[in-house]
N, C-alpha and C positions, 0 to 999 in steps of 0.2 A: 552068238549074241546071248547077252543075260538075261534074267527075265523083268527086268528093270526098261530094257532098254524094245523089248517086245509091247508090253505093256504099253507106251508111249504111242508107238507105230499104231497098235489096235487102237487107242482112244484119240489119237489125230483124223487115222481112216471112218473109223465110225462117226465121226463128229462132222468128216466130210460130208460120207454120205448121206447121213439124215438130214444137213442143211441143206443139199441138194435135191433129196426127195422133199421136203419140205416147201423149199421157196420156190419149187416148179410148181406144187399145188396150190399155196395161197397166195395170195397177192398185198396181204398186210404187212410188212415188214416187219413190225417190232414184234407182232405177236408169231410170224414164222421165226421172227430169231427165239424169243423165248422156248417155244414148243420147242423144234429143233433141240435145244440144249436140257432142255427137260427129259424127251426122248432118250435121246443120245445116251445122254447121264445113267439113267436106266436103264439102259440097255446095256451100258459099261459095267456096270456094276452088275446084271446079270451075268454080265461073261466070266466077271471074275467070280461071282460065286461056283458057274460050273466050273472056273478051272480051279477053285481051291478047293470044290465040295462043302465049302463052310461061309458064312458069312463073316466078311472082313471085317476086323474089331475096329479098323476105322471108318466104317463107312458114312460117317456123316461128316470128314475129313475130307476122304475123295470124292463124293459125292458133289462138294459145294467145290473142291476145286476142278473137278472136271466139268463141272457147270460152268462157269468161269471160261476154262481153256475153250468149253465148246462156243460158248455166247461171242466170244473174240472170232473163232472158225466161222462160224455163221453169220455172222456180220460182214466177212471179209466175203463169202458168198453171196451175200445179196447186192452188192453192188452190181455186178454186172448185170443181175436178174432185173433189178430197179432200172438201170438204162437202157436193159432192153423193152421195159416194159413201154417207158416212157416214150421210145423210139415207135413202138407201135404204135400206142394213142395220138401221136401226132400226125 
């Protein structure tokens, strides 16, 4: 595998799991999607600083579009978490 194609895998799985630790804690939606992707984002871009040792010359390039990839992730996570929510309230 290249490191292009590594890259992708880390910022899907990361985007996963912070939507998931995210919308198990709050119950707001738009604002767990936000946070979630905010996190995420930062946290993406932490990992690539440790793995280049430098701060990436594009980082307010990847930054907004893995904001983006992640806000699309976490949305597509809160569906289920919103019916089940809703399923218990009733």
């Amino acid at each position: 595998m290249n490191e292009e194609i590594v890259g992708i895998i880390v910022l899907l799985a990361l985007g996963t799991l912070t939507s998931i630790l995210v919308h198990y804690l709050m119950s707001k939606r738009t604002l767990a999607v936000v946070l979630s992707a905010l996190l995420g984002s930062l946290l993406f871009q932490f990992l690539v600083y440790l793995n280049q040792g430098h701060l990436d010359p594009f980082i307010l390039i990847t930054f907004v579009t893995s904001f983006f990839i992640i806000v699309l992730i976490s949305w597509l996570v809160s569906i289920p978490f919103s019916k089940h929510r809703r399923e218990t309230t009733d």
